[in-house]
Structures are given as C-alpha cells and as structure tokens.
C-alpha positions in Angstrom: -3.6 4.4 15.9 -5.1 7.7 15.1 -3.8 9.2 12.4 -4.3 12.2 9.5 -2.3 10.3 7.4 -2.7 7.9 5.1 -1.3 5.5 2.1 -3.7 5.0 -0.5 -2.6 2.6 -3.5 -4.7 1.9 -6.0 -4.3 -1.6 -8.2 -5.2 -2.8 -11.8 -3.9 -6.5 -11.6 -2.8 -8.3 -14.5 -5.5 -10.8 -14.9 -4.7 -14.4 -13.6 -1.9 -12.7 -11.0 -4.7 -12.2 -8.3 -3.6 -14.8 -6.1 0.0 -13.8 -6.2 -0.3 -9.7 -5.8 -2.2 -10.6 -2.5 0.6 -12.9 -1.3 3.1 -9.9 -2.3 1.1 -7.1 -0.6 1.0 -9.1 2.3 4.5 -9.5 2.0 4.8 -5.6 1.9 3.0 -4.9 5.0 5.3 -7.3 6.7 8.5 -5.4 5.5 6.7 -2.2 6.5 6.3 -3.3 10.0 10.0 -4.0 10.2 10.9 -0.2 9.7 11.8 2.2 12.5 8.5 4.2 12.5 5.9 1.6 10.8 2.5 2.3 9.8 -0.5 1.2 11.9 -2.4 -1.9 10.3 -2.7 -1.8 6.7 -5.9 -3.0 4.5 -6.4 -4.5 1.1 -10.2 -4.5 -0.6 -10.9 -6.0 -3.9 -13.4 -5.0 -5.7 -16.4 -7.6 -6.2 -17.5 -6.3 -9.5 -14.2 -6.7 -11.3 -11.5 -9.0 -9.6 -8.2 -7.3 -11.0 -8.9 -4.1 -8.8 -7.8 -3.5 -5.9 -7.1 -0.5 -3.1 -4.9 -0.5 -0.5 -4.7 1.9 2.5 -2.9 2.1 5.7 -2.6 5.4 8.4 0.9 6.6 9.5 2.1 8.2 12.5 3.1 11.2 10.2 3.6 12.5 6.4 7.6 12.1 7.8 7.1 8.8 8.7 5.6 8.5 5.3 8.4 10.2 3.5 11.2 8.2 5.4 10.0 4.6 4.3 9.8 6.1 0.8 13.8 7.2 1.3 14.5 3.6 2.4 16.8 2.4 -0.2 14.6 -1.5 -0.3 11.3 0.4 -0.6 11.5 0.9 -4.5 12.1 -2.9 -4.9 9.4 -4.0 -2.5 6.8 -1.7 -4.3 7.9 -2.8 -7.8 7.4 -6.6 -6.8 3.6 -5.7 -6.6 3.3 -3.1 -9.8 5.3 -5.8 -12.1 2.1 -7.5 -11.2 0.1 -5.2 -12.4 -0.8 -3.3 -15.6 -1.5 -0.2 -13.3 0.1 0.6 -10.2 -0.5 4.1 -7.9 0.5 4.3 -5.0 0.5 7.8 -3.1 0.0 9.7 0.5 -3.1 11.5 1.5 -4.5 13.6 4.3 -7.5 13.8 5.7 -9.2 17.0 5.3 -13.1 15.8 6.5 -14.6 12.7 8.4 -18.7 12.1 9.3 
C-alpha cells in the first residue's frame, strides 16, 4: 500500500507489562483490519536500549480513513486497553512531507 498517511504512536510501558502491551497491540491491529477502510500492515519496534519504549506506525489509504476509525464508537476502548498499560501513551496521524 502506498500511502501519505500514517499512524504514529509512541509508548512508555509500565515496566513488567511488556509482554502484555505487545499481545494487546497485536490485538489492535486485528480490530483495525476488521473496519470498512483498514490500514495497510501495521508495525511495532521496541527500543533495544530501554525495553518499556515502544513506537508504532501503520500507513492508511487516507487522513479520512484515518478520521473514520477514530469516529468508531469501539476505537476509544481498544486504544485505552493499551495506554492503561502504559505510563505514557500518544498516539496521532502524520503526513509525509519528504522521503530519500
């Protein structure tokens, strides 16, 4: 999928809940996929120099696909399943604006 669009979300994880916010955002990315317009494949990095950060990022059709799954009435409870597990939690929609 080609795509301008993107989800970016960006994870401090309460420490010792590792394990279980990877479970969860898998578990996100499956209830994405169900929607009417879903993203394309989404991907979660952790970071090797401290294990309770993490980034997540997926491209979108478009910023309106991007807006409808936030207007989904079950999208606020499937993103607070993974920020209770965290002590910070932002999530958010860019563009691109330059590639190499």
């Amino acid at each position: 999928m080609e795509s301008d669009v993107y989800t970016l979300g960006v994870w401090r994880v309460t420490p010792g809940n590792q394990e279980k916010f990877i479970l969860e955002w898998k578990g996100l990315g499956e209830y994405f996929g169900g929607l009417q317009n879903p993203p394309g494949p989404g991907t979660l990095v952790q970071s090797i120099q401290d294990d309770t950060l993490f980034y997540s990022f997926g491209p979108w059709r478009s910023l309106e696909d991007i807006q409808a799954m936030r207007a989904d009435p079950n999208t606020p409870g499937q993103i607070a399943r993974l920020a209770a597990l965290c002590d910070e939690a932002t999530p958010g929609a860019y563009k691109v604006v330059a590639r190499t």
